[in-house]
Kinemage of the C-alpha trace (Angstrom):
@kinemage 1
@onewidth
@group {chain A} dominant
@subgroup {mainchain}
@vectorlist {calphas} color= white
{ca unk a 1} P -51.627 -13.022 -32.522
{ca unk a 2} L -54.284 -15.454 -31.470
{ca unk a 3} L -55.385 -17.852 -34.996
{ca unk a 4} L -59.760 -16.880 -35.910
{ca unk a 5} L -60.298 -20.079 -35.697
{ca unk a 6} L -64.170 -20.179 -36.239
{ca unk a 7} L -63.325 -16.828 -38.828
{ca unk a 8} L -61.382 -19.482 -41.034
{ca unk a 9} L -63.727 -22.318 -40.901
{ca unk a 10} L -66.567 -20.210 -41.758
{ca unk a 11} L -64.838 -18.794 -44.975
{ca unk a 12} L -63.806 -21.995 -46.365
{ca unk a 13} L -66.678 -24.306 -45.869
{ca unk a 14} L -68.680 -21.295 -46.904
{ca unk a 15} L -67.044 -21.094 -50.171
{ca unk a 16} L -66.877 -24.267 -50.412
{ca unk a 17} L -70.006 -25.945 -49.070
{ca unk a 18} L -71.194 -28.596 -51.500
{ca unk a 19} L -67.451 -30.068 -51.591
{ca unk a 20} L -67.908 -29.673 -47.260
{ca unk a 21} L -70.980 -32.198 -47.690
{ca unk a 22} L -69.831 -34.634 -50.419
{ca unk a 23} L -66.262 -35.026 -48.987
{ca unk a 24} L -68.208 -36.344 -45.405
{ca unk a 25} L -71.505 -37.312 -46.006
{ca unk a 26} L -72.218 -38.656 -49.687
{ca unk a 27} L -75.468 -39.927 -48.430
{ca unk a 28} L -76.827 -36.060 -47.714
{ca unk a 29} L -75.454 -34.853 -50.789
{ca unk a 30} L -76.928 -37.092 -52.788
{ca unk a 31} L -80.588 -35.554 -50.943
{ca unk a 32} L -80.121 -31.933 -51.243
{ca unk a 33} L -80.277 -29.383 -53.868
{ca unk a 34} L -77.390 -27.208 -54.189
{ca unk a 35} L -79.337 -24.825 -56.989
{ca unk a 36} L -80.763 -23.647 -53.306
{ca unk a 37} L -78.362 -22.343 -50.954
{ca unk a 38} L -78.690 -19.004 -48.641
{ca unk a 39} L -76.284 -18.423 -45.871
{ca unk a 40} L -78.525 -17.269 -43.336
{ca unk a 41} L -77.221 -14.369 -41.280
{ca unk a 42} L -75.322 -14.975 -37.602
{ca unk a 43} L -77.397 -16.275 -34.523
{ca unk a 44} L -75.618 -15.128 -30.922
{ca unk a 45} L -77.526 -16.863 -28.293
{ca unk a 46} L -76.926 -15.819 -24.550
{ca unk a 47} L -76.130 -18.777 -21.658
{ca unk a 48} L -77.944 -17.027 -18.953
{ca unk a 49} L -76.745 -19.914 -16.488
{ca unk a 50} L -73.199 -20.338 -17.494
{ca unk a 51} L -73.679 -16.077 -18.318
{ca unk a 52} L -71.549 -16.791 -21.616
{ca unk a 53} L -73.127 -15.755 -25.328
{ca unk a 54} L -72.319 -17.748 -28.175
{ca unk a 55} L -72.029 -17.501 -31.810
{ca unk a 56} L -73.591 -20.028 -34.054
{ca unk a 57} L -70.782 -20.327 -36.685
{ca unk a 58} L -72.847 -21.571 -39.939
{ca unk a 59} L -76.122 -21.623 -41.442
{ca unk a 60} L -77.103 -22.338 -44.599
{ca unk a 61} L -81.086 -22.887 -46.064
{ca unk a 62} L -81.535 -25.138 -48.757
{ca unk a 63} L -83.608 -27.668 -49.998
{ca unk a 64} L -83.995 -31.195 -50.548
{ca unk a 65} L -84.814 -32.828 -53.894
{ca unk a 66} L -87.869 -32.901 -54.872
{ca unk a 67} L -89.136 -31.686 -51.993
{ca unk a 68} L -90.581 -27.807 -51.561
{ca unk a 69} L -90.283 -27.250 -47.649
{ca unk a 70} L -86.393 -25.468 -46.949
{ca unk a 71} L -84.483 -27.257 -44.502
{ca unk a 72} L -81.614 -25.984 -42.756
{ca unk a 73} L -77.844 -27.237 -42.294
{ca unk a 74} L -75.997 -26.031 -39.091
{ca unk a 75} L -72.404 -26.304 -39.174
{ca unk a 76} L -70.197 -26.059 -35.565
{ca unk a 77} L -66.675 -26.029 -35.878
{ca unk a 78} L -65.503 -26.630 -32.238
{ca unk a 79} L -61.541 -25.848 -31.647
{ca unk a 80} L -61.575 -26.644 -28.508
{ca unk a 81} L -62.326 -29.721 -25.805
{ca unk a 82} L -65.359 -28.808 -24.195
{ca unk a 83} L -67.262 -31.676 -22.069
{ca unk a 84} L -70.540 -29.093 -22.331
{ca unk a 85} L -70.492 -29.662 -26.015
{ca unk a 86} L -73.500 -31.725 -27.127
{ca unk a 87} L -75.631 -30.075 -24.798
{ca unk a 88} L -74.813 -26.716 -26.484
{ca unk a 89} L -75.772 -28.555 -29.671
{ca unk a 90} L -78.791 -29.386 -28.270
{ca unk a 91} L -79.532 -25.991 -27.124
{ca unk a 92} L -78.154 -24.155 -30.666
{ca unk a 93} L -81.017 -26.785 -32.355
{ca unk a 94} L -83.830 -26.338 -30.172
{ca unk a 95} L -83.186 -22.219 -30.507
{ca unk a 96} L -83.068 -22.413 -34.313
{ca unk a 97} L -86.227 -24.939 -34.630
{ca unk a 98} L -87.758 -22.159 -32.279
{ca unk a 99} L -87.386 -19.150 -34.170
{ca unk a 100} L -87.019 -20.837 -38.304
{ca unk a 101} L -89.689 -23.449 -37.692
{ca unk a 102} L -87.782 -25.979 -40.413
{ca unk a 103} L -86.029 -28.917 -40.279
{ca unk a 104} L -82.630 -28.596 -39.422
{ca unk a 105} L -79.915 -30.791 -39.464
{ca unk a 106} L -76.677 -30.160 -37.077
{ca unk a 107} L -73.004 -31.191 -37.705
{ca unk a 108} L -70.464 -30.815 -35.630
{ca unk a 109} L -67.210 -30.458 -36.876
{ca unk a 110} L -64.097 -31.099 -34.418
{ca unk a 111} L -60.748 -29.765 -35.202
{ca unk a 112} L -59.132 -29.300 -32.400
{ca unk a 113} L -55.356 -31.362 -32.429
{ca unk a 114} L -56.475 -33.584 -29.138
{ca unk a 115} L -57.125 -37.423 -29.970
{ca unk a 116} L -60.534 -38.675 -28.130
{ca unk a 117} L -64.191 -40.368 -28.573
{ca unk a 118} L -66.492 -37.310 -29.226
{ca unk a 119} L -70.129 -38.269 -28.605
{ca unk a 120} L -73.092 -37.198 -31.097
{ca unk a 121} L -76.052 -37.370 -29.049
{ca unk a 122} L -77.408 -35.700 -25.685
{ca unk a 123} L -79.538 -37.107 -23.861
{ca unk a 124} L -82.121 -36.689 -20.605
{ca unk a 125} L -82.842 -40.040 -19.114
{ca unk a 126} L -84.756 -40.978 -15.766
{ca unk a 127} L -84.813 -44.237 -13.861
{ca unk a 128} L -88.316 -44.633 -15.264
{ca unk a 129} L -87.732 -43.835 -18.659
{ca unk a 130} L -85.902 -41.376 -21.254
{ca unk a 131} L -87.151 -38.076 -22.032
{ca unk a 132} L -85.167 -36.888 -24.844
{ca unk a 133} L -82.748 -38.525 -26.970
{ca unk a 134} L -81.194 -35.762 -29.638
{ca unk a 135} L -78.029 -36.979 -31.808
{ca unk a 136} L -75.883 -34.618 -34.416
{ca unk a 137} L -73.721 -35.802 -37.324
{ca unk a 138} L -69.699 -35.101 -36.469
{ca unk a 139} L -66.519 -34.908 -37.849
{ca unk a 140} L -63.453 -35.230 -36.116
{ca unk a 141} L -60.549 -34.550 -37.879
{ca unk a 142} L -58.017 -35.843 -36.314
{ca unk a 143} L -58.767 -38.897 -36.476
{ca unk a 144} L -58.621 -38.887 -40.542
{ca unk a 145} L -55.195 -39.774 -41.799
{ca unk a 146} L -54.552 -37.074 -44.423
{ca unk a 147} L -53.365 -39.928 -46.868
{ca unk a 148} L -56.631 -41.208 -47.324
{ca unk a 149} L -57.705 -37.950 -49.041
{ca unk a 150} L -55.040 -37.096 -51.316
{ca unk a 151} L -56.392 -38.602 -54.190
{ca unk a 152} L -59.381 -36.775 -54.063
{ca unk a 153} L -59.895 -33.403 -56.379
{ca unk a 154} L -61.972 -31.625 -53.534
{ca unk a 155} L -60.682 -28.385 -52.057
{ca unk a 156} L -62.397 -29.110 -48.872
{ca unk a 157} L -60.051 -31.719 -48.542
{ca unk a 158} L -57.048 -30.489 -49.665
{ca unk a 159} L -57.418 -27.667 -46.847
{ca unk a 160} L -58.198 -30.043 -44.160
{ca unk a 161} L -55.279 -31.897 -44.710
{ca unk a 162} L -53.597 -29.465 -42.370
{ca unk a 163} L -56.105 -30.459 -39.419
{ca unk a 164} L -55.879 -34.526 -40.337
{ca unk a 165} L -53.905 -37.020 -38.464
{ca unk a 166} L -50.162 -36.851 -38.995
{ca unk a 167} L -46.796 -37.223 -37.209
{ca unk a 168} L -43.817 -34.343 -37.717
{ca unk a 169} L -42.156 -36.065 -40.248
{ca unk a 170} L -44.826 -36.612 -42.833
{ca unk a 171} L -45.484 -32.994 -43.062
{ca unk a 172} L -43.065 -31.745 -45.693
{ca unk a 173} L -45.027 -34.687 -48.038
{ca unk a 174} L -48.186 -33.377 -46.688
{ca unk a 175} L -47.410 -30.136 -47.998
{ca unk a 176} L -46.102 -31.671 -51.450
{ca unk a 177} L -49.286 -33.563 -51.479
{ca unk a 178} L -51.551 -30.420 -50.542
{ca unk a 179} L -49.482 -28.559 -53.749
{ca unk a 180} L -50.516 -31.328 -56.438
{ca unk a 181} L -53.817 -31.154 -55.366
{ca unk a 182} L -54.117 -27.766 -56.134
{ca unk a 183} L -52.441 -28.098 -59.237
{ca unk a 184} L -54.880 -30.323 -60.481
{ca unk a 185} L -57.972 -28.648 -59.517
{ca unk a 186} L -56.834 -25.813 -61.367
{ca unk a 187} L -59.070 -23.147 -59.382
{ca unk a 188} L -59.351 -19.193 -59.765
{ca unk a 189} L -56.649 -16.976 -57.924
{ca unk a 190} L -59.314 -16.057 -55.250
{ca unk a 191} L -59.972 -19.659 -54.184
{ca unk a 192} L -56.300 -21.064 -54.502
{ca unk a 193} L -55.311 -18.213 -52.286
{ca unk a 194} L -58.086 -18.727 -49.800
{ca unk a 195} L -56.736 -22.625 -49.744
{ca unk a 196} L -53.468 -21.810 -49.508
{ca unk a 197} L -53.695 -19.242 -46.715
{ca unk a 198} L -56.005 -21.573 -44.394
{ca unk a 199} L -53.169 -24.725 -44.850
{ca unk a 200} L -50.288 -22.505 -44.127
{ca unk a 201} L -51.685 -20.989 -41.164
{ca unk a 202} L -51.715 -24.497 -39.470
{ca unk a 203} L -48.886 -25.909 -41.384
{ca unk a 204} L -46.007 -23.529 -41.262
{ca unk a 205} L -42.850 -25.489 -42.785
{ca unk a 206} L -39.293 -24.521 -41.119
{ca unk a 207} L -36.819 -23.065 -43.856
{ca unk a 208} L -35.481 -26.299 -43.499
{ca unk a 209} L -38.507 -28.843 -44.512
{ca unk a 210} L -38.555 -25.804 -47.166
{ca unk a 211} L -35.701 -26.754 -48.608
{ca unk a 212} L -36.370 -30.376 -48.431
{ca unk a 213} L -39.951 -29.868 -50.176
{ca unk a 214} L -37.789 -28.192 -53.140
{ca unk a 215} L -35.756 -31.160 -53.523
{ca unk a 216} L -38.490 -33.141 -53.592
{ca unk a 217} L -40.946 -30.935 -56.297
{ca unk a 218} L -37.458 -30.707 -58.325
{ca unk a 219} L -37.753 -34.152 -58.736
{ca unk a 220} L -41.280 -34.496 -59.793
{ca unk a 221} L -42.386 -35.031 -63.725
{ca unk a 222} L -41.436 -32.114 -65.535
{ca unk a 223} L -45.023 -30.563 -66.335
{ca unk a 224} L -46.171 -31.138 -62.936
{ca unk a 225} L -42.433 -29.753 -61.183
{ca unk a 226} L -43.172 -26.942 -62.993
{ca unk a 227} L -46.542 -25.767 -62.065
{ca unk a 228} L -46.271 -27.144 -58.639
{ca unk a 229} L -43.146 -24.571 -59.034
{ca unk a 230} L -44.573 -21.773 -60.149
{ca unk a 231} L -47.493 -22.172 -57.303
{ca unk a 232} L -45.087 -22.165 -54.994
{ca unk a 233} L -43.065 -19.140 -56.443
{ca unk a 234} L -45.957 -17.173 -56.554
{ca unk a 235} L -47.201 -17.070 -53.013
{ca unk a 236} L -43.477 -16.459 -52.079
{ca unk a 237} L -43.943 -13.525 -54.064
{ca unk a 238} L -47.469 -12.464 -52.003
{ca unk a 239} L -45.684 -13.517 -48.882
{ca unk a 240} L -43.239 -10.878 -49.439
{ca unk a 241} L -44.644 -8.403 -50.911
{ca unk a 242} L -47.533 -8.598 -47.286
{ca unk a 243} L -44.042 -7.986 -45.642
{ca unk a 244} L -42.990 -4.926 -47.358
{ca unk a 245} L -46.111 -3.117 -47.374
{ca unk a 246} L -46.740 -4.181 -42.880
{ca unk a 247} L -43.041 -2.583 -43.076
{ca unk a 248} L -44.542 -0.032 -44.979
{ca unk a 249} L -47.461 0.460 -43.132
{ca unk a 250} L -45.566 0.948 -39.544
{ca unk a 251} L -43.020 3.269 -40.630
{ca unk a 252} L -45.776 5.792 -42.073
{ca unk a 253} L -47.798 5.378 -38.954
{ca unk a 254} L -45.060 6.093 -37.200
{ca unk a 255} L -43.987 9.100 -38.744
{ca unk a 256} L -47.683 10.183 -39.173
{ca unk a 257} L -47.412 10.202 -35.414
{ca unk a 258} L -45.039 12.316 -35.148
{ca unk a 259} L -47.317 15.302 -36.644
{ca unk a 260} L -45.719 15.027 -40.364
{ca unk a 261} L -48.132 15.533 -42.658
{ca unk a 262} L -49.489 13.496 -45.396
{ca unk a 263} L -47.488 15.397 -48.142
{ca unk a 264} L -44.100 15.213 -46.496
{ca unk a 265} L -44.487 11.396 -45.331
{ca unk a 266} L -45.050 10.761 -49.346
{ca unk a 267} L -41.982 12.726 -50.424
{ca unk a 268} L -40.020 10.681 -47.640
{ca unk a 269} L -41.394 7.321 -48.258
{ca unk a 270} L -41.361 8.027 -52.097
{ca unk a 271} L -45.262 6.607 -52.016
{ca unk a 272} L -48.466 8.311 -53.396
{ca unk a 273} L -50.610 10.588 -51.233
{ca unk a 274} L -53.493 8.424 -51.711
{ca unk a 275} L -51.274 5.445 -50.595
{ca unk a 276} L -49.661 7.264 -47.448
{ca unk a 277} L -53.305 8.043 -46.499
{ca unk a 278} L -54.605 4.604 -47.035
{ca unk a 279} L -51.570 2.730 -44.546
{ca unk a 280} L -52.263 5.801 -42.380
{ca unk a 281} L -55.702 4.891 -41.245
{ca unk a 282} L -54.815 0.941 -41.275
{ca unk a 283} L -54.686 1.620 -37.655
């Protein structure tokens, strides 16, 4: 199954936007009022000449202290090497400026696992002179080594980790790392869980490194061994139950198939009616 990659960005920077803009630009934060945030609804704009539509991934209205005009921020994640890139920038800003009339200011955030020099601007020159001259803020991941942000208490960062520079071996520490961090931060269930789901689906540890990352948390002080512990316990526990009930789920649908009816399938199955009707239309 092909990885949502804009799906996942979306949700955590979402969640998590104020973290987003202190973690990698200190300077803006220290400008804009987060008492003021709307996530505007989704733009799709259509490439006529390339016959392609795209979906702006982000956009949030806000405002800037102690200023009354609303300004808005346009986050891009881009997955993907795309030469094309600032000019669709370019084109996403002009679009928005048409239609919201505010200042907006566009990041681009690159997270694709490809090393290179990304460039901010796009421009239109002519022998005689240049025409236009537009520049974005970016981000590019991968060129962040993931020890750098360890230290910091930000969930943004503790996420990201998975989409940071780093080679094979350093990944069961990564991990380790990743699991203090959200020890200390001490979130709610809801945003641990959103965390934890976005670093596993790019860092998925071999039973192996598993076992090695044990080891390691076993030797950790004992208050922190046991929470990191009990974090770790505790999504096994998710993990597994998600398996049973998928098990679940394909064994009623395929008896349902099969013309049984909802009665029989939950004397079978030894599940409620309610529950044999709710996997059965989790088609």
């Amino acid at each position: 199954m092909s990885i949502d990659h804009d799906r996942l960005f979306k949700e955590l920077i979402q969640t998590f936007f104020e973290e987003f803009i202190l973690l990698f630009f200190p300077t803006m934060h220290e400008h804009i009022d987060f008492r003021h945030l709307s996530f505007l609804s989704e733009e799709l704009f259509t490439d006529v000449t390339a016959g392609e539509k795209y979906r702006v991934d982000l956009l949030v209205e806000t405002k800037l202290k102690g200023e009354d005009g609303l300004v808005i921020v346009h986050i891009e994640n881009q997955s993907y090497v795309q030469l094309s890139f600032p000019e669709r920038m370019f084109i996403y800003f002009s679009r928005l400026y048409e239609k919201y009339r505010k200042p907006i200011v566009p990041i681009a955030l690159f997270s694709y696992d490809t090393v290179r020099n990304e460039p901010s601007t796009f421009t239109l020159p002519f022998p005689f002179g240049q025409i236009l001259h537009f520049q974005f803020f970016t981000i590019e991941l991968r060129k962040k080594h993931w020890r750098n942000y360890i230290q910091q208490d930000n969930p943004i960062a503790a996420a990201l980790l998975s989409k940071m520079g780093y080679t094979e071996n350093e990944r069961v520490e990564m991990k380790k790392q990743f699991l203090r961090m959200l020890v200390r931060m001490e979130l709610d269930e809801a945003k641990q869980r959103l965390l934890f789901g976005f670093f596993e689906t790019y860092v998925k540890l071999s039973d192996e490194e598993e076992q090695q990352l044990r080891s390691e948390v076993n030797e950790m002080e004992a208050k922190e061994k046991e929470q990191v512990m009990e974090l770790m316990i505790s999504y096994e526990r998710k993990a597994l139950e998600k398996g049973r009930k998928q098990g679940m789920k394909h064994i009623v649908q395929a008896i349902a198939r099969k013309g049984i009816d909802v009665k029989e399938i939950a004397y079978m199955t030894e599940l409620s009616e309610e529950e044999v009707k709710q996997l059965i239309e989790e088609v």
